[in-house]
Legacy VTK file of the C-alpha trace (Angstrom):
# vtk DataFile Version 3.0
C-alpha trace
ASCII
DATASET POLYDATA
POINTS 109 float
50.363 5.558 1.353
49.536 8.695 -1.203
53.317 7.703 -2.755
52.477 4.612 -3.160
48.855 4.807 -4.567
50.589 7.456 -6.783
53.296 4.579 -8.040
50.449 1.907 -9.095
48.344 5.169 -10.956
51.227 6.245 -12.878
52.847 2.450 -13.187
56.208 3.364 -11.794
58.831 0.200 -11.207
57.752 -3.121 -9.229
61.279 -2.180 -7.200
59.917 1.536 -6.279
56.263 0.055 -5.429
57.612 -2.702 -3.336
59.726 -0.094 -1.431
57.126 1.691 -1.138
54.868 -1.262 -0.008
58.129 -2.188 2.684
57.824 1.325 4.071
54.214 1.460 4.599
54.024 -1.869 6.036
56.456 -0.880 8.503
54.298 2.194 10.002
51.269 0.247 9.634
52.346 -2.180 11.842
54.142 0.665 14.420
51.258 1.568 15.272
50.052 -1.008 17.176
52.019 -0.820 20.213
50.646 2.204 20.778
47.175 1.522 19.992
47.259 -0.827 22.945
48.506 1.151 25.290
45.904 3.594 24.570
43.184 1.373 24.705
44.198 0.193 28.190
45.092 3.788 29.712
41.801 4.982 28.334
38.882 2.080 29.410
37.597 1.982 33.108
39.374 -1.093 34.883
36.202 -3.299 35.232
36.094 -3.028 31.442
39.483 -3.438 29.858
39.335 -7.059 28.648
35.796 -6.262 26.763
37.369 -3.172 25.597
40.233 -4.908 24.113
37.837 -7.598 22.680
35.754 -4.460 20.983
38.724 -3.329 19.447
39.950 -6.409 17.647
36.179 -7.336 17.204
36.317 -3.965 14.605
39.759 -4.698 13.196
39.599 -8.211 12.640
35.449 -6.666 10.729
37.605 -4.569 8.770
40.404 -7.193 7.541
37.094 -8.893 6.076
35.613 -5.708 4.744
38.581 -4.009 3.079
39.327 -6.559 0.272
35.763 -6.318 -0.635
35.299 -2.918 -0.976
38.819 -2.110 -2.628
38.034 -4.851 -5.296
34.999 -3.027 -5.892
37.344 -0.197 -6.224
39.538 -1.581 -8.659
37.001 -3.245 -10.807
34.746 0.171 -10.806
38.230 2.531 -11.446
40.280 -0.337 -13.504
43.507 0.305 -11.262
44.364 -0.600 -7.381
45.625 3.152 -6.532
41.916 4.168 -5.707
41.888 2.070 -2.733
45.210 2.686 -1.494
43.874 6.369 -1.565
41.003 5.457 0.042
43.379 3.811 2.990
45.598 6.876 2.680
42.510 8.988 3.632
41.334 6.976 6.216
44.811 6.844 7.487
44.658 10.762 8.141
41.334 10.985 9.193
42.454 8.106 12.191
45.812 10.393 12.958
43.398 13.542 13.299
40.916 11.336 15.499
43.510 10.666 18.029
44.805 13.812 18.095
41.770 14.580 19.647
41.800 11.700 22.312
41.605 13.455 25.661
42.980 11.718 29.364
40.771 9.620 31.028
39.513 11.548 34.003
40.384 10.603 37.473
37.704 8.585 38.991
36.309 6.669 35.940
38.507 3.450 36.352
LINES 1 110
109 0 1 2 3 4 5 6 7 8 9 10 11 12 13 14 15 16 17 18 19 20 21 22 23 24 25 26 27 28 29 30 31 32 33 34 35 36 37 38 39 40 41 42 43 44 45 46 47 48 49 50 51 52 53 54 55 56 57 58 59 60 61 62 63 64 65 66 67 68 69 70 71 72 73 74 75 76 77 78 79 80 81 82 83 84 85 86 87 88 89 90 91 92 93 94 95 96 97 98 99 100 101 102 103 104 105 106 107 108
């Protein structure tokens, strides 16, 4: 994501961004297997389904939020790389978050 918000700043080749776009696109969307599994291994039994629903309830929020606020980006900064470093940050922040997912205790599902 920072390579890529780096192309559109500095205007490299549409061949190098799409690449670029390919790649990211690729471990943006390996990441949801995972995610799932997660999700299910961590929520109490009785309460996997509304779990689940919780989770895509705040992804399918941000998927209505994010073109919003990274037009505001562009149109405030005058280039699209602002918000791809915005989703390059909040990329990170997410991979340090679940680094600090502990197991589920025994005897809460």
């Amino acid at each position: 994501m920072l390579s890529m918000a780096y192309a559109v700043e500095t205007r490299c080749s549409s061949t190098v961004i799409t690449i670029l776009y390919l790649t990211s696109g690729f471990f943006a969307f390996g990441v949801w297997p995972p995610y799932y599994a997660l999700l299910g291994d961590l929520a109490p039994k009785g309460i996997v389904g509304t779990t689940f629903g919780l989770a895509n309830l705040i992804g399918f929020l941000s998927s209505w939020v994010a073109p919003v606020f990274t037009g505001w980006i562009k149109d405030t900064t005058g280039s699209f790389a602002g918000g791809i470093y915005v989703a390059a940050f909040m990329l990170m922040a997410g991979v340090i978050l679940i680094l600090a997912v502990k197991k589920r205790p025994k005897g809460l599902g």
